[in-house]
N, C-alpha and C positions, 0 to 999 in steps of 0.2 A: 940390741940390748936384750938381755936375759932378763927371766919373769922376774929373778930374785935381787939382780943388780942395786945396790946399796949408790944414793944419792943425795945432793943436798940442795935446794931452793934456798936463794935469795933474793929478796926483793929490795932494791934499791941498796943496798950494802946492808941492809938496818937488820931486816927481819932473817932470820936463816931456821932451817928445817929440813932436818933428815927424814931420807924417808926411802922405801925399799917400794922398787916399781914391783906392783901384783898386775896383769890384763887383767881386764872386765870392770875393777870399780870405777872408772870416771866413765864407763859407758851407762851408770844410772843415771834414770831420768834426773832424782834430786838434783843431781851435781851439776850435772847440762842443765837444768833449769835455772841453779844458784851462779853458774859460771855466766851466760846469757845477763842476767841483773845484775852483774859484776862487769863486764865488759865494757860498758863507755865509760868506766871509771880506770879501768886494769888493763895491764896489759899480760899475754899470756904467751907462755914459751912452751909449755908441753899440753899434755889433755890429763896430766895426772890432777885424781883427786884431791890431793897433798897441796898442791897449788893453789887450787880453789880453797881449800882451807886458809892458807895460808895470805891470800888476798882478801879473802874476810878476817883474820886478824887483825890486817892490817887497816882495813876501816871502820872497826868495831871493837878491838882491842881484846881483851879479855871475856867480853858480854858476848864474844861469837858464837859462842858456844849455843846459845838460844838457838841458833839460825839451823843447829846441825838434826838430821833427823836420823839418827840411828847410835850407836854406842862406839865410841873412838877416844882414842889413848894416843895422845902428841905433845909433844916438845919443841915449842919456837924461842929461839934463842934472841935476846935484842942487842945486837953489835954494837949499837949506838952508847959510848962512852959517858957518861956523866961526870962532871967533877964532883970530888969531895966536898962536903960542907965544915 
């Protein structure tokens, strides 16, 4: 896979999130820390950052954002269909 290759995470059908693989961010500490306290909850297919983001969405919804330590700009999509009222 090339540095710039364009991808998508989802989790469980529900949650989806693009995201463009860079090396080096999932090798900070934060993220291996936050993925590690994520782990017997989650399950994980890559070591990308985006992931980890994205499996704290998913147990924390909107509020994740508390959890992040540094400045980030993302888009999670919710597959998850609702009826009309």
């Amino acid at each position: 896979m090339t540095s710039e290759q364009e991808k998508s995470l989802t989790v469980e059908g529900r949650w989806d999130i693009p995201y463009r693989h860079t090396a080096g961010l999932a090798a900070s500490r934060f993220f291996r820390e936050l993925k590690e306290r994520l782990l017997p909850k989650h399950r994980f297919i890559t070591d990308s950052d985006t992931e980890v983001i994205l499996h704290l969405y998913e147990e924390k919804g909107p509020e994740c954002v508390t959890e992040l330590d540094g400045m980030f700009a993302f888009a999670i999509f919710n597959g998850e269909i609702h009826p009309s009222s």
